[in-house]
Every structure is written in C-alpha cells, then in structure tokens.
C-alpha positions as CSV (number, residue, x, y, z in Angstrom):
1,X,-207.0,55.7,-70.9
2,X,-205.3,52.6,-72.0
3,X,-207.7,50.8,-73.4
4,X,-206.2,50.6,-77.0
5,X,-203.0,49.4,-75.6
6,X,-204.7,46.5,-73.3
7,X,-206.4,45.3,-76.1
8,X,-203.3,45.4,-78.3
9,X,-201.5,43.8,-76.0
10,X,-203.7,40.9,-75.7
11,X,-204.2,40.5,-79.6
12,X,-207.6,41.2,-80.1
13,X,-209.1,43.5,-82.6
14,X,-212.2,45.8,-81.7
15,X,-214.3,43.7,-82.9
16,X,-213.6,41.0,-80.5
17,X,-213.3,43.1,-77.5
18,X,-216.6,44.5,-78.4
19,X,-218.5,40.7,-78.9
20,X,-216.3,39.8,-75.1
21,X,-217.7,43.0,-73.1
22,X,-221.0,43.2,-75.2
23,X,-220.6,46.7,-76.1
24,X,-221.1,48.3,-79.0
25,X,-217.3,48.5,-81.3
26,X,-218.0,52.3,-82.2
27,X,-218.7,52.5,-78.1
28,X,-215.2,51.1,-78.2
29,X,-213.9,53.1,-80.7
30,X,-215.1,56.3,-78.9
31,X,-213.5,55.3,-75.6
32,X,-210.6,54.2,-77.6
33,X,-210.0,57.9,-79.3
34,X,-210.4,59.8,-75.7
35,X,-214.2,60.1,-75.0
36,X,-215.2,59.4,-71.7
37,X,-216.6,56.3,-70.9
38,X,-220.0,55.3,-68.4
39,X,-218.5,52.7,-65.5
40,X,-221.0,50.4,-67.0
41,X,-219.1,50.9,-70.0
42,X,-215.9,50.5,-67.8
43,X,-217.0,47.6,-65.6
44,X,-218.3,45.8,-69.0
45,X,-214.4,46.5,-70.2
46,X,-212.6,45.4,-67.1
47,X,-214.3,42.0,-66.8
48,X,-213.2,41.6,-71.1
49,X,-210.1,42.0,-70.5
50,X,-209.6,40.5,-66.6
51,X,-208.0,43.9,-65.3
52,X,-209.3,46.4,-62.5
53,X,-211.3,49.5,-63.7
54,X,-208.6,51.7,-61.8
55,X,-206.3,49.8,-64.3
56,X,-208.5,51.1,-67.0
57,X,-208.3,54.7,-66.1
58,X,-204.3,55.1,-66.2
59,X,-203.2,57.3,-68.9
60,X,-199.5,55.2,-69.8
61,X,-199.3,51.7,-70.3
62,X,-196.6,50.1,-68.2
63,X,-195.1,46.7,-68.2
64,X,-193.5,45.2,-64.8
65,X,-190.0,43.6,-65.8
66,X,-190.6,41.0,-63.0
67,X,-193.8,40.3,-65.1
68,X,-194.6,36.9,-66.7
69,X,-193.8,38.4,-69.9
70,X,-190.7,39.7,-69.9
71,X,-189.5,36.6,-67.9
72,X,-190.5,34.1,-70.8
73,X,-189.1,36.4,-73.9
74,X,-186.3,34.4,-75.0
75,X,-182.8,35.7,-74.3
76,X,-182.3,36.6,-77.6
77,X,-185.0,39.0,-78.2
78,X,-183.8,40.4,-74.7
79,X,-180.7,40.9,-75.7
80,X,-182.2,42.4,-79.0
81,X,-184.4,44.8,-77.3
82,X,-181.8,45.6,-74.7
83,X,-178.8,46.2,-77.2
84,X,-181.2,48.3,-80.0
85,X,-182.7,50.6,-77.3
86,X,-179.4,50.8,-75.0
87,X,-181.4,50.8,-72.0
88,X,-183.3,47.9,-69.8
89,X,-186.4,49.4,-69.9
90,X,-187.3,50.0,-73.6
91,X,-190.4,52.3,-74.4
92,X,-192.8,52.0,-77.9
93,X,-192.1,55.8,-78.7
94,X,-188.8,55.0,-79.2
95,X,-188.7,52.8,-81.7
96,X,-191.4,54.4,-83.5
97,X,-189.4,57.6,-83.6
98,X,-186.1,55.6,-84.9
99,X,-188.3,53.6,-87.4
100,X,-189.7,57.0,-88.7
101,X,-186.5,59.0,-89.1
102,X,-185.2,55.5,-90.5
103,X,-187.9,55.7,-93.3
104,X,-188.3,59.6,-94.1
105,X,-184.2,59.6,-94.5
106,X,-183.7,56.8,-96.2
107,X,-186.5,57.5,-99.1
108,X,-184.4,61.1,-99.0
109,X,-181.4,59.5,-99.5
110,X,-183.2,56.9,-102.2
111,X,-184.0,60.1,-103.9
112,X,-180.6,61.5,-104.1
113,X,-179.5,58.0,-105.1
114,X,-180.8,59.6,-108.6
115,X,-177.4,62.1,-108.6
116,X,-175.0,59.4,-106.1
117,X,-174.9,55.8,-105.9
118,X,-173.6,55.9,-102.8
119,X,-176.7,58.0,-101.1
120,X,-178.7,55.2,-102.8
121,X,-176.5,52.8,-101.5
122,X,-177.4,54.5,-97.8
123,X,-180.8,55.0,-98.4
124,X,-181.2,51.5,-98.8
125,X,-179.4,50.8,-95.3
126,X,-181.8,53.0,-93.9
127,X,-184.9,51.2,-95.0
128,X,-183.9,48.0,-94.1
129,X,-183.1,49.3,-90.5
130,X,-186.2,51.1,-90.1
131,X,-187.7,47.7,-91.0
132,X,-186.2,46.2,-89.0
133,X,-187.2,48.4,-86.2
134,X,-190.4,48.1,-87.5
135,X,-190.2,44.2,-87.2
136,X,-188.7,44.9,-83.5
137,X,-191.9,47.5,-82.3
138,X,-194.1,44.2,-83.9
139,X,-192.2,41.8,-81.4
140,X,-192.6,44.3,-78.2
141,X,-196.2,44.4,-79.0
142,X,-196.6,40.1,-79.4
143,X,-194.4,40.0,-75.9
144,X,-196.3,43.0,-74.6
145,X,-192.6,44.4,-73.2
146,X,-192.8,48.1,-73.5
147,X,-191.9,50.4,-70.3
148,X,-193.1,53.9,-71.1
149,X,-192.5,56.5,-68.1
C-alpha cells in the first residue's frame, strides 16, 4: 500500500492525515507499516487524501510525467534530476542508494584521512555529494517526481 508515500507527497505528517480522515494516527501507523486496513478505514483515507481506494491499494507509487507536477518543476531542477539520474524517469531508490554509498564511503575515506590527506580530501567530496543527493531526494519528494517501476 502507498499510503506513506501519498501522504508524503502531499506534505502532511500522520498527525494531520489522522485529524483529516478521523482515524486514529496509530490506525495510520499500522496501515502505514503493512497491516491490513478495514475499507472503512480505506474509504475514511481516500476521501483525506482525494484519491480512489483502488489508488490506495497499489503496492509502487508512480508519478505520470504528463502530470501537473512534473510540468510546473522549473527547468532547472529538470535538468538537475534528469542529468544526476541519467534517465527521464528518475526513481527514489536511486538516490537513496547513491546518497548512502556517498556517506558510508566518504566517513571511510574521512577515516583514512587520519594516515592520507588526500583520502580526507576525497572523503570530504563524498559527503558533500551524498548531501547533495540528499538535498536532491528532498526536492523529488516537495515536487512529488519520482517514477518507480
């Protein structure tokens, strides 16, 4: 289910989606982790967040290219997302994946900064580009751009 990613996506905590639907937030939460969910529960859910409860049950969160959203990202964070992924259809795991192996090697690298300057020297480059990729997974989740198959 893809209710963690809806909600996400429309910037609003569980707290908030709870007070819209009038559910309960550990309701949510359950629902949220895997649980299964009553369709009153569903129904309650749908109506929050203005979405179909077949929506609701889909297991990967998609976004249309020919949506609203991608149509009013400004060119250059298109051009950011487009030239950082090397594909038109950038996914979420992605640049999760790059902004971990960016950290976990570059606080490996820090460490051998200790013997080398220069691994410290890389290290450092490594951290700033995993945040940065950080900083780009934060802008795909405001815009709501992410394709995953």
């Amino acid at each position: 289910m893809i209710l963690k990613e809806l909600r996400i996506s429309r910037h609003l905590s569980q707290e908030q989606l709870a007070q819209m639907s009038g559910l309960n937030v550990r309701t949510i939460q359950r629902i949220e982790s895997g649980k299964n969910a009553s369709l009153e529960s569903l129904k309650c859910l749908a109506a929050a967040l203005d979405v179909d409860i077949s929506t609701l049950n889909q297991e990967k969160f998609t976004v249309n290219k020919q949506s609203d959203n991608w149509k009013t990202l400004p060119i250059l964070l298109k051009c950011w997302f487009i030239f950082n992924f090397l594909e038109r259809r950038p996914s979420r795991a992605t640049a999760k994946r790059i902004e971990v192996i960016g950290h976990c090697f570059g606080f490996l690298f820090c460490c051998l900064g200790l013997i080398n300057e220069a691994a410290l020297t890389g290290g450092l480059m490594l951290l700033f580009i995993a945040y940065l990729y950080h900083f780009l997974k934060r802008q795909g989740d405001k815009y709501g751009i992410w394709y995953d198959n």
